[in-house]
Steps between C-alpha positions, in 0.01 A plus 500: 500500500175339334286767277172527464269727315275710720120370562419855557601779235583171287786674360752548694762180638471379865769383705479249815508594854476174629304225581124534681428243759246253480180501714269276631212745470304723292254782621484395849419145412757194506561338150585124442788590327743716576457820259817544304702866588656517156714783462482928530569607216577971460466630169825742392293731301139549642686393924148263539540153667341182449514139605529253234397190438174553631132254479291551227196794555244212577701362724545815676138560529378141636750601756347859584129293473639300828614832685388559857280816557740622786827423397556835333267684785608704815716792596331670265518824775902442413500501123631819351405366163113550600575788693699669191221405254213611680688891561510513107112434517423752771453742250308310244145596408433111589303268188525172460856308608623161382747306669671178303592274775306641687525144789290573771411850517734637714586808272145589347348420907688786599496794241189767455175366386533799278605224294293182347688241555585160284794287531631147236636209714591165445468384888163341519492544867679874541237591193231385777647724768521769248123467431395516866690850505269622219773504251355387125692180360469525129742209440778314548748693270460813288413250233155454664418849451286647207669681274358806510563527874670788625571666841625819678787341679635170397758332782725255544668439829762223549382340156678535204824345666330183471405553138717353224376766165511820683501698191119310397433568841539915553324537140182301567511658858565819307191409284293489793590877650236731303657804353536736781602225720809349713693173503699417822729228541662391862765249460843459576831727384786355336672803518592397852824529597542172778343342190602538232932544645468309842267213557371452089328157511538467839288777515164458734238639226590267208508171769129464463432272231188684386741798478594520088548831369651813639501770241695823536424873479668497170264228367214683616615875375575304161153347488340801546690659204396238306164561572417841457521591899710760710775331723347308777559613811730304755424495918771282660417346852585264744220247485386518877588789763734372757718714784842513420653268761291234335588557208870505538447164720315375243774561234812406691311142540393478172803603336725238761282185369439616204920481403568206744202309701711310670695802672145630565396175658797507724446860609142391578659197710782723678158797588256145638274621217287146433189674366430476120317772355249439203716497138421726221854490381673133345500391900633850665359493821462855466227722322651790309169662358532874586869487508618615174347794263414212256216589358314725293167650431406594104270744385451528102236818410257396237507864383 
């Protein structure tokens, strides 16, 4: 099995668990050329995952310049990463709030205007949407901010899995959370169990190709060693609320094309199923978002 040394804690060796497919889009938009999958690659010692090869960080941000303003909107009533983030700010004596990535607004539009609120994003059009909601853009990345800027809460919801140097990511977020502050990060868990043991690359969360990075709770526990802060602490969810029924629907479809599409096409066939579904997942014609407890919501105390 192919090694690899880990893009994440940069220490420790990575194995191969398989390859990613290609796709034909990126952020909502279609691409010329097909987007190479690469492969996932999980890290023995820190248990992150990454895909690797990957585009260069320019390329990655023409492509985010490009993005629709509603591709990542919506449901937003279903998230329980919003829903989880804004219960650890109920009790927050409010300030000013950053959010990197912030897209459209969706997050900042809905919390207490206890807080100021300022967002970075690369869309040009969701940084117009985010405007309209009285959000502040200061930039397109945290590299447009002063340096001497610093905030209450800093966030970062369904970000940093599309960002290559996590580790110069968290410290100049880090930099930006004044000393009494908070840093949250929402992204997904590779501490998963369907996976990291069951579905691996085949796994919906890594088959967007903007998807990059998916650090671990070790990673983060380890960073915040490293930097002088007490253990993060970890809030594992499913991403959106759905009954159970649906769920377990959801899941026994999934899991059927995920190991063999063609037994899943013939099921479909044998039921007179001839609808097709939107994709999210390498051409499953099912959505499993809210299915698994696959992700995870951060919280590092700058105290």
């Amino acid at each position: 099995m192919s090694v690899l040394r880990c893009r994440i804690c940069n220490h420790g060796e990575a194995i191969s668990l398989g390859e990613i497919p290609d796709c034909g889009e990126f952020a909502g938009q279609q691409v010329s050329t097909a987007i190479k999958g690469g492969e996932l690659w999980k890290c023995q010692d820190c248990g992150s995952m990454f895909r690797y090869p990957t585009l260069s960080p320019a390329e990655y941000l023409a492509l985010y310049e490009k993005a629709s303003s509603e591709v990542w909107e919506g449901s937003e009533s279903l998230r329980k990463d919003f829903a989880t983030i804004n219960k650890c700010l109920d009790s927050h004596v409010g300030g000013s709030i950053l959010d990197i990535g912030c897209y459209a607004g969706g997050f900042l539009a809905g919390i207490s205007d206890k807080f100021k609120k300022y967002g970075v994003e690369p869309s040009g059009l969701a940084s117009k949407s985010a405007t309209f909601k009285g959000i502040n853009i200061l930039g397109r990345t945290l590299a447009d901010l002063e340096c001497k800027s610093d905030f209450d809460v800093v966030v970062s919801i369904d970000v940093i899995e599309h960002v290559l140097d996590i580790e110069a990511f968290l410290v100049d977020a880090l930099a930006r959370v004044n000393k009494s502050g908070i840093l949250i990060i929402s992204t997904g868990n590779p501490d998963c169990f369907y996976w990291k043991r069951i579905f691996k690359a085949k796994f919906w969360y890594c088959s967007y190709p903007e998807h990059l990075t998916f650090p671990s709770y070790k990673y983060f526990s380890e960073f915040a060693r490293r930097h002088g802060l007490s253990p993060p602490e970890q809030i594992r969810f499913k991403y959106m609320e759905l009954k159970f029924m649906e769920r377990f629907s959801k899941f026994i479809r999934y899991a059927t094309f995920s190991f063999s599409p063609a037994i899943y096409q013939v099921l479909r066939i044998m039921r007179g199923i001839t609808d097709r579904s939107t994709s999210i997942s390498s051409g499953a014609p099912v959505s499993p978002i809210g299915v698994f407890s696959d992700h995870q919501v951060i919280i590092f105390k700058n105290q």
